[in-house]
N, C-alpha and C positions, 0 to 999 in steps of 0.2 A: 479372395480365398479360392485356396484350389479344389476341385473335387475330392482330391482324396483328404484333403484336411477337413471339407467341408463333414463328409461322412465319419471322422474321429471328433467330432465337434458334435454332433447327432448323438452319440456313444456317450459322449463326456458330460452333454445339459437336458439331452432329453429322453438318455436310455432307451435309443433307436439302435440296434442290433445291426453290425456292418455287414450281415449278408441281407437281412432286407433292405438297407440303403444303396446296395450294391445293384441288388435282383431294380430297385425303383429306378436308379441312375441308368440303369444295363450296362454297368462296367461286370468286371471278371473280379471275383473274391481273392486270385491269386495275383492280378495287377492289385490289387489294393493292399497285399500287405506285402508284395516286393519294395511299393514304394513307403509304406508304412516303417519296413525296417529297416531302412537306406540310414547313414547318415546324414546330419544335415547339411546344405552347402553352404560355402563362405557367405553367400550373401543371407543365406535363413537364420545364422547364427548373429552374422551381425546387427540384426535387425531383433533380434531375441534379447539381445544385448544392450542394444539401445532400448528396449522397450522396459525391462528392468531398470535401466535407470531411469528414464520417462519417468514410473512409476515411483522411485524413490524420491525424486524431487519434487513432484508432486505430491508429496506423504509429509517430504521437509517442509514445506512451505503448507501445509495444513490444508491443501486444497486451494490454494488462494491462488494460484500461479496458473496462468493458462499458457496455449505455446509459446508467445514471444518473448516470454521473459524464463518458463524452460530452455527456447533457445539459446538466448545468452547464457545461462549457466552451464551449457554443454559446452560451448564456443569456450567459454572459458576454462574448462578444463581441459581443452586441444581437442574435441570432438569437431570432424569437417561432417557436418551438417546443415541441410536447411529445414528453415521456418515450416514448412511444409511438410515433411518429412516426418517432424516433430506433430504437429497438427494432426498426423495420417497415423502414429506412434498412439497418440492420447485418444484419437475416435477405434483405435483397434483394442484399449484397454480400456472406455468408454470411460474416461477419466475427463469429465465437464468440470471447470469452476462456473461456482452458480451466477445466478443474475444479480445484476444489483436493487435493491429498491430506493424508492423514493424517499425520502423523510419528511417528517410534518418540520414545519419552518416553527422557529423558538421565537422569533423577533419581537420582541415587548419594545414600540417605539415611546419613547420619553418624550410627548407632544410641546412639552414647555421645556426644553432642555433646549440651551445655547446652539445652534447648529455651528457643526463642524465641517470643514470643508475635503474634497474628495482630493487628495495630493497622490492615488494613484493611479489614478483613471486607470481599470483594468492592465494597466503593465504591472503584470506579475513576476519578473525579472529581477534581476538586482546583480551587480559583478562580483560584489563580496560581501561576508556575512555581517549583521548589524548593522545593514544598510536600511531595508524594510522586512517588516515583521507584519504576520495579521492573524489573526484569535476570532475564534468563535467556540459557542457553545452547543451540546449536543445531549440527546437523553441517553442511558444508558437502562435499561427496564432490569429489574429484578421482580423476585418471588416480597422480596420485603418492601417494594416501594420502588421509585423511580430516584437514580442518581444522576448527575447534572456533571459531564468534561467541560472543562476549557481548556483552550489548549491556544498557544503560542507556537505560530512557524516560522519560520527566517526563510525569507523567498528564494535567497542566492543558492541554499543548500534542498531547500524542504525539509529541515530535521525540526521535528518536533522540541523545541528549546524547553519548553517548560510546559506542564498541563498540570493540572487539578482538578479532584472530586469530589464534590459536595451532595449533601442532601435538598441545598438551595439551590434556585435559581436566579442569584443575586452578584451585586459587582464584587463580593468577599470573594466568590470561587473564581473571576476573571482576572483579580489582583492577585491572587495567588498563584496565578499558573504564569501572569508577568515577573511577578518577584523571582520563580522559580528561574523564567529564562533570563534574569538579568544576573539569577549566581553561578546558572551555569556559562554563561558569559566573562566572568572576572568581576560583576559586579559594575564596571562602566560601562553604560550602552548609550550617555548622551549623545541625540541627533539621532538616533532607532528613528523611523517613520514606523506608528504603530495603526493598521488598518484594520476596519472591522464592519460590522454592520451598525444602524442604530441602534441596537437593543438598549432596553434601561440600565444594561449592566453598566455599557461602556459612556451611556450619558450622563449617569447618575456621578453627584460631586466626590464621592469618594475614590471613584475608577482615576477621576481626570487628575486631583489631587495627587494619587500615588503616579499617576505618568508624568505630572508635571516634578514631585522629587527626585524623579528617575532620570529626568531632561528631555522625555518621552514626548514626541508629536503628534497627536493625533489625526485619523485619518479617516474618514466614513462614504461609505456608497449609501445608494441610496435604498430605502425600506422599498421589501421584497422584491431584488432583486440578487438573486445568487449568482447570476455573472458580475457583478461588482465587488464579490467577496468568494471567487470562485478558486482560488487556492487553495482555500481552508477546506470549502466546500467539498472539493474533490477529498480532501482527508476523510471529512466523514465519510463520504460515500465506500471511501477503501476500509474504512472502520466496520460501516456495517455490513459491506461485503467481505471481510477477511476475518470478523471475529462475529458480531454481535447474531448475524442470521444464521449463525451455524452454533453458537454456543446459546445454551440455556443456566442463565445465573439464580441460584436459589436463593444466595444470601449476597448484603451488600460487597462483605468481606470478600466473596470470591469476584465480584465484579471489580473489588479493587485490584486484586491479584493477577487478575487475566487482563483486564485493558493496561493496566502497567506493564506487565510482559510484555504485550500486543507493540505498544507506543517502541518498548526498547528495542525489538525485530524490527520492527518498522526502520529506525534508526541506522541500525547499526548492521541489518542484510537484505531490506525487501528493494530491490532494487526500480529508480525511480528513472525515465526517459530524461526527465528536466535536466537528469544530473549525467546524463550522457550512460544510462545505462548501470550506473555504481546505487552505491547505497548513498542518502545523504551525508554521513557520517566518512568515509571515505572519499565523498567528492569536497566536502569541507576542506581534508587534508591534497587535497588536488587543489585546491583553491589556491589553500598554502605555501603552497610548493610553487606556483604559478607568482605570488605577490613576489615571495623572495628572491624567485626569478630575474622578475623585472625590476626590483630593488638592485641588485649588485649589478645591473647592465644600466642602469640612471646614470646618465654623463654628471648630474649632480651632487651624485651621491660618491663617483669615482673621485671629484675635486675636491 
């Protein structure tokens, strides 16, 4: 900050009068408003400019967006900008996204339940979608009571396939949020590799039942450990950092309304590194574009 900005900043947040700032500094009242009245230079403006939209994509994205993923949406509209710059942008307009917290772990393990064996050992990868999949559950706190997500992700993309919300914490709301990503699939997902933690949701004979009509594989890490189920995990964590510790739910109904919203943003613009920077929803159709690529250049498929 320059001196004489610093003394129209005095005037503007703390109704310090620019001749005593002037008389404090020992500058001249008459340098201070030659340069006060100046135009501004290409570089004041562009930076005014940039700082305005800093500020509006951080407004679009609700707060949830810190520089590096500001930066890319500048980058993407032909803004030659860096990371830094941006960074220098959001600490000038004191525009912080918050911290994240920690969450209490849900994990109810099923001590007598058939053990299932771990088919992803932390590679959380996949080359195309409905390859592996993995669900967990999470609290969602209201004024009325506590509601319960699950939620279904498809590792290749990170798009939240399917989720549901219950008032239980039971395998009815992890089956539903399966069913859900198996219609938004077409309905076939035989051979899904379906991973998760212990919990009794996913131990329990109804969960295994509806995976095995489904052709569904089961997959489990082991109790409490969240890097063994840390794909999902990192969802929550963006969950409670992009909606829940900023939003206050009074009734269940608006917690239906706002994490459903939340999940479709997430989808379809919050954009994710895994996916090279795109939304999941958009890197899906990059996926797409990539199989049928490599389909019509198949020496097999030529013959």
């Amino acid at each position: 900050m320059t001196v004489a900005s610093f003394i129209v900043s005095q005037r503007a947040h703390h109704g310090v009068p620019h001749v005593t700032s002037c008389q404090a500094l020992d500058v001249s009242e008459s340098w201070f408003y030659k340069w006060k009245d100046r135009p501004p230079t290409p570089r004041q403006a562009r930076r005014d400019k940039l700082d305005a939209k800093v500020k509006k994509l951080f407004d679009e994205s609700r707060g949830r967006y810190g520089s590096p993923k500001i930066h890319l949406d500048l980058l993407e509209e032909g803004w030659k900008v860096s990371e830094k710059t941006v960074a220098g942008s959001m600490a000038r307009l004191g525009l912080v996204a918050r911290p994240k917290k920690k969450g209490r772990n849900l994990t109810r393990p099923d001590k007598a339940a058939q053990p299932i064996p771990d088919l992803v050992k932390r590679d959380f990868s996949a080359q195309e979608v409905n390859a592996k999949w993995c669900g967990d559950l999470t609290e969602i706190p209201t004024d009325e009571g506590k509601l319960y997500l699950a939620t279904v992700e498809d590792l290749a993309s990170r798009r939240l396939a399917g989720f549901s919300l219950s008032e239980h914490h039971d395998a009815e709301v992890a089956i539903a949020a399966l069913q859900m990503a198996a219609a938004t699939r077409g309905g076939d997902i035989v051979g899904v590799i379906y991973h998760s933690d212990k919990g009794s949701e996913y131990t329990a004979d109804l969960f295994r039942a509806a995976c095995h009509r489904l052709g569904v594989t089961q997959s489990m890490g082991r109790v409490g450990s969240a890097y063994d189920n840390a794909a999902v995990e990192s969802f929550n964590s963006t969950l409670e950092f992009g909606l829940l510790c900023r939003t206050h739910f009074a009734t269940k109904a608006e917690a239906r309304r706002e994490v459903a919203a939340y999940i479709d943003w997430y989808n379809r613009t919050r954009r994710h590194y895994s996916c090279g920077g795109t939304s999941p929803m958009a890197f899906e159709e990059i996926l797409a574009q990539r199989a049928q690529a490599s389909a019509s250049t198949d020496p097999a498929e030529a013959a």
